[in-house]
C-alpha positions as CSV (number, residue, x, y, z in Angstrom):
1,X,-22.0,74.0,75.6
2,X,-22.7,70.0,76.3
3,X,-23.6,70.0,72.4
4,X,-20.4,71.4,71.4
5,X,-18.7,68.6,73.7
6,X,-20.5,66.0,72.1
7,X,-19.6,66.8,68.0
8,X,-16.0,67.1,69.1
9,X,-16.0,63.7,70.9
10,X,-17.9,62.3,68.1
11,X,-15.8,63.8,65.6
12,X,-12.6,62.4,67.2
13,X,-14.4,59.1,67.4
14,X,-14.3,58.7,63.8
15,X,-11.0,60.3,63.4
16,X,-9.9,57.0,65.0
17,X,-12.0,54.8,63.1
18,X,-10.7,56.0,59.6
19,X,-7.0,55.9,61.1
20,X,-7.9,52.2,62.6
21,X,-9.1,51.3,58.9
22,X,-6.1,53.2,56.7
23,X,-3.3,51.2,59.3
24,X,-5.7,47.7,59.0
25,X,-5.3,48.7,54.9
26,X,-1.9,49.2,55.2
27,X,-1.0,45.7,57.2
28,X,-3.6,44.0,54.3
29,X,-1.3,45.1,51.4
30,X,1.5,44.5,53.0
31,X,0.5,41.0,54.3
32,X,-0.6,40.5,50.6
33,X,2.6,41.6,49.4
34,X,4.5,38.9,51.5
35,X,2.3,36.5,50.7
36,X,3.0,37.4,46.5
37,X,6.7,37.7,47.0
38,X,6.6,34.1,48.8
39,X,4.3,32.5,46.1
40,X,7.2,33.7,43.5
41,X,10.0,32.8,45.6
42,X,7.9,29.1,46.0
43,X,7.7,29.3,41.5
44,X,11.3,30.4,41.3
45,X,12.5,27.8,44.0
46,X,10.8,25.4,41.6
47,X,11.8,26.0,38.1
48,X,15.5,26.4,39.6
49,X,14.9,22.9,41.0
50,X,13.0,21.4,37.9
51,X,15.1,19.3,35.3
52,X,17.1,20.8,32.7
53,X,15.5,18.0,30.1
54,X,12.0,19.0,31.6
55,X,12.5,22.8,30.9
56,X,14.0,22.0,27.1
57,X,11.1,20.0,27.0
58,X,8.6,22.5,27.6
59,X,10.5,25.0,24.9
60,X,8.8,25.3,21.5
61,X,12.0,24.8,19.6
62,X,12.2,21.6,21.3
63,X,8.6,20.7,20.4
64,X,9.3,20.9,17.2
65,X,12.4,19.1,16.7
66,X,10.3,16.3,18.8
67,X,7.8,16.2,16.0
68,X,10.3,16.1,13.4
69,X,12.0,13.3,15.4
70,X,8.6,11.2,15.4
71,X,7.6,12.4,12.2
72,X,10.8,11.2,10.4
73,X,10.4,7.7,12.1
74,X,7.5,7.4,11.2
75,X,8.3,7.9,7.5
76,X,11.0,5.3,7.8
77,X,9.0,2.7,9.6
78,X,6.3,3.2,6.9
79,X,9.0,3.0,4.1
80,X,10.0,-0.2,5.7
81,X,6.7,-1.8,6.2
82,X,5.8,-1.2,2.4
83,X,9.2,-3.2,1.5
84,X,8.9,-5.6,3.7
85,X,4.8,-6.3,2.4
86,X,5.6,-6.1,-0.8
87,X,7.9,-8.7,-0.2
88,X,5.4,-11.0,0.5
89,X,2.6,-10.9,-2.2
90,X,4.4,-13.1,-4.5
91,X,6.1,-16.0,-3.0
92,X,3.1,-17.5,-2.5
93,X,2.2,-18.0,-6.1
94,X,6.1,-18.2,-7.5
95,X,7.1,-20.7,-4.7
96,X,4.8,-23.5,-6.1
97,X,5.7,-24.2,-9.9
98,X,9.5,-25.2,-9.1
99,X,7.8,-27.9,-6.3
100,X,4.8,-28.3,-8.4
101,X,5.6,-31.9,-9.7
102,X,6.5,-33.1,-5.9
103,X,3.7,-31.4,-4.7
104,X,1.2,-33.2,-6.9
105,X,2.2,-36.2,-6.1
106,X,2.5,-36.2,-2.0
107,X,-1.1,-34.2,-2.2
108,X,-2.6,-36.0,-4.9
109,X,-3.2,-33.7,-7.0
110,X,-4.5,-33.9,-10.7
111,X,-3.6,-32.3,-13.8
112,X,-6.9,-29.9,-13.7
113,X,-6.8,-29.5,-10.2
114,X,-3.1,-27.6,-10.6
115,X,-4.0,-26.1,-13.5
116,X,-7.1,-24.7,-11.7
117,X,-4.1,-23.4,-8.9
118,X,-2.6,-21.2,-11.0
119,X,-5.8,-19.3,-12.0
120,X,-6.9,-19.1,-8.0
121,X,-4.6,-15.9,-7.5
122,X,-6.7,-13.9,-9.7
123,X,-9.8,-14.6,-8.8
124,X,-9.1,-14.3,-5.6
125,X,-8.2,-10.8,-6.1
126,X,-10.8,-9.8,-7.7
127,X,-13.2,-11.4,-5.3
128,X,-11.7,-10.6,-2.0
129,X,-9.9,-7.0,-3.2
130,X,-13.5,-5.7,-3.7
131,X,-13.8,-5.8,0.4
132,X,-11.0,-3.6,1.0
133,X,-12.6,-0.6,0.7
134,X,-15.1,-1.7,3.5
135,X,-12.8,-3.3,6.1
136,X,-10.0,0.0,5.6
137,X,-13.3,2.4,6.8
138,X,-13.7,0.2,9.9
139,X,-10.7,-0.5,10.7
140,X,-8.4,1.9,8.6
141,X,-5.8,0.7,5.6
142,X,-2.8,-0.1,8.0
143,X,-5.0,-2.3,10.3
144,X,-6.0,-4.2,7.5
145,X,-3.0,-4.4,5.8
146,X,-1.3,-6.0,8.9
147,X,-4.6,-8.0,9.2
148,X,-3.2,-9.4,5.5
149,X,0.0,-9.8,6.6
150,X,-0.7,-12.3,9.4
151,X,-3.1,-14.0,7.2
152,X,-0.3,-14.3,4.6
153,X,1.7,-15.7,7.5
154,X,-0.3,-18.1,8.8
155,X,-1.6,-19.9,5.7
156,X,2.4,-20.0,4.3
157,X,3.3,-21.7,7.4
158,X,0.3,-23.9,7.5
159,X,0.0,-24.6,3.9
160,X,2.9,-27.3,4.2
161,X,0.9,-29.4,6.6
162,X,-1.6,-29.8,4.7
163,X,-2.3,-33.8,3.9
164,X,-4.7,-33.3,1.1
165,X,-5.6,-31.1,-1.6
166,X,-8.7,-29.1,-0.2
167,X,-6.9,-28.3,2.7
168,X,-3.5,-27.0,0.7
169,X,-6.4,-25.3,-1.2
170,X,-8.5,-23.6,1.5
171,X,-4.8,-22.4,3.5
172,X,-3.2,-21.2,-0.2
173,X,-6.8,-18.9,-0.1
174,X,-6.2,-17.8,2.9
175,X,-3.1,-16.5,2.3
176,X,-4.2,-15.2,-0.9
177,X,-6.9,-13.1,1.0
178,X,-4.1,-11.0,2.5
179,X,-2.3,-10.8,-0.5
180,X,-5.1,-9.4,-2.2
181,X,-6.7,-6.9,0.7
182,X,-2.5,-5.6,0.5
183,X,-2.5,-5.3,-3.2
184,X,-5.5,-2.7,-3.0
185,X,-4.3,-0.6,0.2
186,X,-0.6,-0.4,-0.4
187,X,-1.1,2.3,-3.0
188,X,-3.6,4.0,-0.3
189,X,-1.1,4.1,2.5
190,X,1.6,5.7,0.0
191,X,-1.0,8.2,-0.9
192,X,-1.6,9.1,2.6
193,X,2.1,8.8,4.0
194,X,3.7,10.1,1.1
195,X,1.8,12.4,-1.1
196,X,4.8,14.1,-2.4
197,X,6.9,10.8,-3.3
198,X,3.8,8.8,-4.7
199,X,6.0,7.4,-7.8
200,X,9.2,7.2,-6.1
201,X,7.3,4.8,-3.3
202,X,5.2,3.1,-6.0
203,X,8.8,2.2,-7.9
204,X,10.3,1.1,-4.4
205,X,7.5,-1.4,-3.6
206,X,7.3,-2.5,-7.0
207,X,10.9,-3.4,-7.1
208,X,10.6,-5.5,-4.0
209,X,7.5,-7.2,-5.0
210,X,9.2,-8.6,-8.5
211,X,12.5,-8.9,-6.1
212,X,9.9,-11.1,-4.0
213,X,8.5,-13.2,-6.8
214,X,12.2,-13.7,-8.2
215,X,13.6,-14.8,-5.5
216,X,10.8,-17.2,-4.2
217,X,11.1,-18.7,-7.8
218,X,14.6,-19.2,-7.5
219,X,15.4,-20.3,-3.9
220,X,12.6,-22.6,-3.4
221,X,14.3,-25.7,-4.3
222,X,17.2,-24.9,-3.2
223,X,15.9,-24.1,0.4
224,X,13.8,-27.7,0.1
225,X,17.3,-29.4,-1.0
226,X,18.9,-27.9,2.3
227,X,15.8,-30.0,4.1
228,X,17.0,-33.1,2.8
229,X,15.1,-32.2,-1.1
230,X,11.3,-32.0,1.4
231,X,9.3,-29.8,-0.5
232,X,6.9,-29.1,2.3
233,X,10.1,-27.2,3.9
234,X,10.9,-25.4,0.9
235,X,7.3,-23.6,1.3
236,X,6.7,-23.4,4.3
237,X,10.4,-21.1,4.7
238,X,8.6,-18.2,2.9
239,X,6.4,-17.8,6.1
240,X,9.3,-16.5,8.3
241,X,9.4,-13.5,5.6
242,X,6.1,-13.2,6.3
243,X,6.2,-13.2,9.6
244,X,8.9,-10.5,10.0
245,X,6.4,-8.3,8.1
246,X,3.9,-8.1,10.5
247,X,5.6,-5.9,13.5
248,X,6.2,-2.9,11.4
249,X,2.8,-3.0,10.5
250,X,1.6,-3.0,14.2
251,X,3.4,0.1,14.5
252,X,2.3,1.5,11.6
253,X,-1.4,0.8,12.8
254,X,-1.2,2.0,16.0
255,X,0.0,5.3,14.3
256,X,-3.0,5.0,11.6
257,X,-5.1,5.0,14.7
258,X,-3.8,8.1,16.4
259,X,-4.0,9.9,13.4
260,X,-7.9,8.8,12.4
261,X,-8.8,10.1,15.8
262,X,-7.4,13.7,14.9
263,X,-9.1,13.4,12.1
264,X,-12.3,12.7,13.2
265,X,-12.0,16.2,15.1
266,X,-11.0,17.5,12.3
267,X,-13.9,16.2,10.2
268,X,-16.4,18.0,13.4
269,X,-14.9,21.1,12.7
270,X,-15.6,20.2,9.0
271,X,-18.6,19.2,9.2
272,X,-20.3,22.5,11.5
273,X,-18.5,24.7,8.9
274,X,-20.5,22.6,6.0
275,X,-23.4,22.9,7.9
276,X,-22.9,26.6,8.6
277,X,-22.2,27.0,4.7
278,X,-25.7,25.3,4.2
279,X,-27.7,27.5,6.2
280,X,-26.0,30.2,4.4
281,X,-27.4,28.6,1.1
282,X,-24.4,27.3,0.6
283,X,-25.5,23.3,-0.3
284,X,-23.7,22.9,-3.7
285,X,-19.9,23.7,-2.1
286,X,-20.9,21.7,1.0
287,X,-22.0,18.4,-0.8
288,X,-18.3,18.9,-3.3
289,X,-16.7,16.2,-1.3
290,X,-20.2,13.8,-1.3
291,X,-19.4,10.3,-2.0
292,X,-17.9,9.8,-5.8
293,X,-19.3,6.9,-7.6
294,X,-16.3,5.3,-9.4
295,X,-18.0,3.1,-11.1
296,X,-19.6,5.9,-13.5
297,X,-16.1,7.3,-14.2
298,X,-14.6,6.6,-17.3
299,X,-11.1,7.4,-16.1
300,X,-11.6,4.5,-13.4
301,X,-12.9,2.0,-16.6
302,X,-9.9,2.7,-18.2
303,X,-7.9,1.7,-15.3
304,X,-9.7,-1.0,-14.9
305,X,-9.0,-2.3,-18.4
306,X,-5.1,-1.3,-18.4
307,X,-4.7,-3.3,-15.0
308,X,-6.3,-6.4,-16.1
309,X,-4.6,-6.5,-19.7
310,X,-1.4,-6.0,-18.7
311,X,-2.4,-7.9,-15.9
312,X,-2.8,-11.0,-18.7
313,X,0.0,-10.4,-20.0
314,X,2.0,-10.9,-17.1
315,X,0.2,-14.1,-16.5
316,X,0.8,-15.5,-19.8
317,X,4.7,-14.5,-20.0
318,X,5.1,-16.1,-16.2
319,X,2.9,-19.4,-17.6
320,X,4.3,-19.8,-20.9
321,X,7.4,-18.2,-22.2
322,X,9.7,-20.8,-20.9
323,X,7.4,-23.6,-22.8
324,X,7.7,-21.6,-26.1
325,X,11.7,-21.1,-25.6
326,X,11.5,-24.5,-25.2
327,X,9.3,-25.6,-28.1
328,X,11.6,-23.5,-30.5
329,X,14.3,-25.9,-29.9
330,X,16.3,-24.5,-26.5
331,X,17.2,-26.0,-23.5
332,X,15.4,-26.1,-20.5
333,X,18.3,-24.5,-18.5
334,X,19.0,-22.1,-21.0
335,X,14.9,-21.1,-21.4
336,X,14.9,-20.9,-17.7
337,X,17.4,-18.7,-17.9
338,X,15.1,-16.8,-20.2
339,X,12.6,-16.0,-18.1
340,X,14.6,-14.9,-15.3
341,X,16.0,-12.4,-17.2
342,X,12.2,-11.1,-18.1
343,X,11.8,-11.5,-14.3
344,X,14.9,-9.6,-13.1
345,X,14.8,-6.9,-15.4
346,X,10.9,-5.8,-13.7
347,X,13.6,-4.8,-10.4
348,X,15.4,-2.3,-11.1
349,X,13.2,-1.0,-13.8
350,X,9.7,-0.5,-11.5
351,X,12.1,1.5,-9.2
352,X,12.7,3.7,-12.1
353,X,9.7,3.9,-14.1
354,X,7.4,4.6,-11.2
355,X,9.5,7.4,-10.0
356,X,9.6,8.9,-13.2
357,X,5.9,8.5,-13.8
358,X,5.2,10.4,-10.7
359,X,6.5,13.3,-11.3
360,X,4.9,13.8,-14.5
361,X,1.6,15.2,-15.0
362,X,0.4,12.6,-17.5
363,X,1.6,8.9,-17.9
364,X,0.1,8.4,-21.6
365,X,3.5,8.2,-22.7
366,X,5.0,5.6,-20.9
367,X,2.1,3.1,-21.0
368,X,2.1,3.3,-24.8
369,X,5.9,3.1,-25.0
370,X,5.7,0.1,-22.9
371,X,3.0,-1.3,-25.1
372,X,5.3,-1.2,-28.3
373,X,7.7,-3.0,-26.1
374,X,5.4,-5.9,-25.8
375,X,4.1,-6.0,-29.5
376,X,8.0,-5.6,-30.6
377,X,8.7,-8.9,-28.0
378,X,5.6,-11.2,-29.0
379,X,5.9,-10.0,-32.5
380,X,9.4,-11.5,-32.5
381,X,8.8,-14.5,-31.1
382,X,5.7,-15.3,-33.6
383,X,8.3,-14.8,-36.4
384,X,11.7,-16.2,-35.1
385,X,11.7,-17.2,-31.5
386,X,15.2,-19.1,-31.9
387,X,16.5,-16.2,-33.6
388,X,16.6,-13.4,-31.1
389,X,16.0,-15.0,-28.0
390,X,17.6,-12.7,-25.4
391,X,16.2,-9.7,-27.5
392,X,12.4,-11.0,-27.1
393,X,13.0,-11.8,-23.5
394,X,14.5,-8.0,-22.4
395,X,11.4,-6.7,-24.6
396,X,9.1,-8.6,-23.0
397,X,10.9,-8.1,-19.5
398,X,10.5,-4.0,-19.9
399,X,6.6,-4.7,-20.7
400,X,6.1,-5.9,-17.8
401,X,6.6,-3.1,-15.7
402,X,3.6,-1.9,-16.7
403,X,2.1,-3.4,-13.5
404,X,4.0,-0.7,-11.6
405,X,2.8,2.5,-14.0
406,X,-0.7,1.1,-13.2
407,X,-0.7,1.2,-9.8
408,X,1.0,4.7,-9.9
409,X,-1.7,6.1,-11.7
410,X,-4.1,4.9,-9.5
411,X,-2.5,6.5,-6.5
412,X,-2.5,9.8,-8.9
413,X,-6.0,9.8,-10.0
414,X,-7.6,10.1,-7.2
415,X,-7.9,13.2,-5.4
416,X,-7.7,12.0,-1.6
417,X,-7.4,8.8,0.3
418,X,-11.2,7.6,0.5
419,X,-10.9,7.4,-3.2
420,X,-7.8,6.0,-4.1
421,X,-9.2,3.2,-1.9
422,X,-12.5,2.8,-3.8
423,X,-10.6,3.5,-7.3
424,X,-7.8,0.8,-6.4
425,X,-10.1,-1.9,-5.4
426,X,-12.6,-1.1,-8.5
427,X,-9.4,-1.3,-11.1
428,X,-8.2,-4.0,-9.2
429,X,-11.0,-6.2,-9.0
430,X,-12.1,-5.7,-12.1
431,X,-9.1,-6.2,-13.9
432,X,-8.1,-9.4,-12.2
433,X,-11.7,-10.7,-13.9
434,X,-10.3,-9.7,-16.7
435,X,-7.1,-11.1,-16.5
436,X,-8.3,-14.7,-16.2
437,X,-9.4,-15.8,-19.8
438,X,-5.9,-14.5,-21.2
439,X,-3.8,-17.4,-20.0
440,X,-6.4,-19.8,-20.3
441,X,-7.3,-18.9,-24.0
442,X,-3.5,-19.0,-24.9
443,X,-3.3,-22.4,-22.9
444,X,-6.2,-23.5,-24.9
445,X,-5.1,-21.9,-28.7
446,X,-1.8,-24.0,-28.3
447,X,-3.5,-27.0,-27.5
448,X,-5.5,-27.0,-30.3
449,X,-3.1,-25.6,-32.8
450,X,-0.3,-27.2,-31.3
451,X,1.9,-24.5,-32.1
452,X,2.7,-21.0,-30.8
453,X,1.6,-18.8,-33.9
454,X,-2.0,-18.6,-33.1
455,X,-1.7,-18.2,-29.3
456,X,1.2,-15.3,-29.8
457,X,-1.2,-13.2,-32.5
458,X,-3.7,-13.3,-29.8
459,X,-1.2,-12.2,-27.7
460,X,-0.5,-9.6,-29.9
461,X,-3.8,-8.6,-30.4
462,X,-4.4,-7.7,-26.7
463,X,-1.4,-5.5,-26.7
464,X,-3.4,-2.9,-29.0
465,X,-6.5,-2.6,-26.3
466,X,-4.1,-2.3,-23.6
467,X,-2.1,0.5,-25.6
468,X,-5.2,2.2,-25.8
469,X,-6.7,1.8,-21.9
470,X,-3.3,2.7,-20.7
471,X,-3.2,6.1,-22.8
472,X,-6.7,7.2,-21.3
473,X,-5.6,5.8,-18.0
474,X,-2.6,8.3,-18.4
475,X,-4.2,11.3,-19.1
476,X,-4.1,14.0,-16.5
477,X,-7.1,14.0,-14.7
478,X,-8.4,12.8,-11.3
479,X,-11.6,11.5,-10.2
């Protein structure tokens, strides 16, 4: 009897323990509940309260209309900091010959010593271009390109100072030495920025480098005559160009730097996937990008040659043409005249020819039409210079824009950025050593001939080798 008493008060015991637990269960959830219902009330509260901008922000449409924002002025800034360069690698070396007379005399200059001037741009070039590649790993091609700029800067505005010849000298290198670090990298950054419009951008900054040299050939004097006829001032003006040159490029470097550091986590990804592909016995795909030795390439050689012949060329019409107008019995004002034409015509017709040339497959074409262009001009002005004047001079002038089919093809034959650089500063070095007996060897032909026969055959006679490097240049292939 006392045992049954017991089992029923212990059963009845945990009758109350499982109804304690089931109603502390039920007061859990619910308490839970509340607490849930709060904390989205609290999230609802918020976003009701958050800023319309700050929700449109967050939306993915909106993302990418933001990208396309940035994205488009980035394009434009770039499209204006090639213009604006290009403006500048000329005026340098046009600005002197108008001043050269004044300029001889305040510096003391001699005959050989000026002489010796005009050949400085080239070798300059040459020497300093072959650093590019270098200093655009380090520091990327934007940061050296505004590097240039302010270098082009500076020495323009301190070149005027100068109270002697080494020093006019050692600033007109400086100056040079962004000019030429520019000339190898501007096709890079169009490659890179623009990989769809490479001709079109090739034409544009083309056209504003001949605008460039044109202009700094033409206004010099007059910009000195505003100065009270100082020469120094008429120089030293090209520096403000310069100067406005160099914030774009800040810009444009500071965006080269984000994009190098997505890159490089990029090239991590890359790179275990390569390393993955090895271990898989996968070396030969994984070494296909390994370093590409442009110097073995023939296709670079023949870039090489094409850039520095037509190079020559260009060096020889800028240095001589108005002399042999001149000896064949015109006036100074009307074989000035001339040559501006052969200058002015390179504007418009870059623009056009480099945009054409980019959207073909091979360029052949065009650099051997060009070179029957020149062997038509100097052909005609070794038989008859007074007879056909402004014929020779357009001739010559369409020629010439066979500086900007050259550096199109450069941007086109190579496959990525890393070796456009390396191509442009081989082809460009090398064919600015090229380029430096041509003018010299005409200088020294008509000297000892005294007339312009022998010097224009020889001209001739580097139009067929030129013809020839430019049609293997053309071909479609890349390196």
């Amino acid at each position: 009897m006392v045992r049954d008493e017991v089992a029923v008060r212990d059963e009845a015991l945990r009758d109350k323990e499982v109804q304690d637990e089931a109603v502390q269960a039920k007061e859990g959830l619910a308490k839970e509940g509340l607490d849930r219902a709060a904390a989205q009330h609290e999230v609802a509260v918020q976003y009701e309260a958050a800023p319309k901008a700050e929700v449109a922000r967050r939306s993915p449409v909106s993302q990418r209309q933001g990208r396309a924002r940035s994205a488009t002025w980035t394009r434009r800034l770039a499209v204006a900091a090639l213009v604006l360069a290009a403006l500048n690698l000329r005026p340098l070396v046009t600005s002197i010959g108008p001043v050269l007379e004044e300029a001889r005399a305040a510096l003391g200059m001699s005959a050989a010593v000026a002489g010796l001037l005009a050949s400085v741009p080239a070798v300059c070039f040459a020497l300093v271009g072959s650093t590019a590649p270098r200093l655009a790993r380090r520091h990327g091609p934007e940061g050296v390109v505004l590097a240039g700029m302010a270098a082009v800067a500076l020495g323009l505005a301190l070149r005027p100072l100068a109270g002697g010849t080494p020093v006019f000298l050692t600033l007109s290198g400086l100056a040079l030495a962004g000019i030429a670090v520019a000339n190898v990298l501007l096709p890079v950054v169009v490659k890179q920025r623009f990989p769809d419009r490479v001709g079109m951008m090739t034409g544009l900054y083309s056209m504003a480098l001949n605008l460039g040299a044109s202009a700094a050939a033409a206004v010099t004097v007059p910009l000195a005559g505003a100065f009270g006829g100082d020469w120094r001032a008429g120089l030293g003006a090209w520096a403000v160009l310069a100067a406005v040159a160099v914030p774009p490029w800040v810009a444009l470097a500071r965006d080269g730097r984000r994009l190098t550091e997505g890159l490089t986590e990029q090239q991590a990804e890359q790179q275990a996937g390569h390393q993955a592909g090895r271990a898989a016995g996968g070396d030969a795909a994984a070494g296909a990008g390994a370093h590409v030795r442009v110097a073995r390439s023939p296709m670079a050689w023949a870039l090489a040659v094409f850039f520095g012949l037509q190079s020559s060329s260009a060096y020889v019409i800028m240095g001589w043409l108005p002399q042999v107008f001149r000896d064949a019995g015109l006036s100074a004002e009307t074989a000035g005249l001339l040559f501006a034409v052969t200058s002015v015509l390179g504007v418009p017709l870059s623009f056009v020819l480099a945009a054409v040339a980019g959207r073909l497959r091979s360029q052949s074409g065009i650099a051997a039409l060009l070179g029957a262009f020149g062997l038509a001009g100097y052909a005609g002005l070794w038989a008859a210079p007074a007879a056909a004047p402004w014929l020779w001079a357009v001739l010559l002038g369409v020629a010439n824009c066979s500086f900007p089919l050259a550096l199109t093809m450069i941007a086109m034959r190579g496959r990525d950025g890393a070796t456009v650089i390396r191509l442009s500063a081989f082809a460009q070095s090398v064919g600015y050593v090229l380029s430096v007996p041509g003018p010299i060897l005409v200088g020294a032909l008509y000297q000892h001939t005294g007339g312009w026969r022998g010097p224009l055959a020889f001209a001739v006679c580097l139009m067929v080798p030129q013809i020839a490097a430019g049609y293997l240049a053309g071909r479609d292939r890349q390196i």
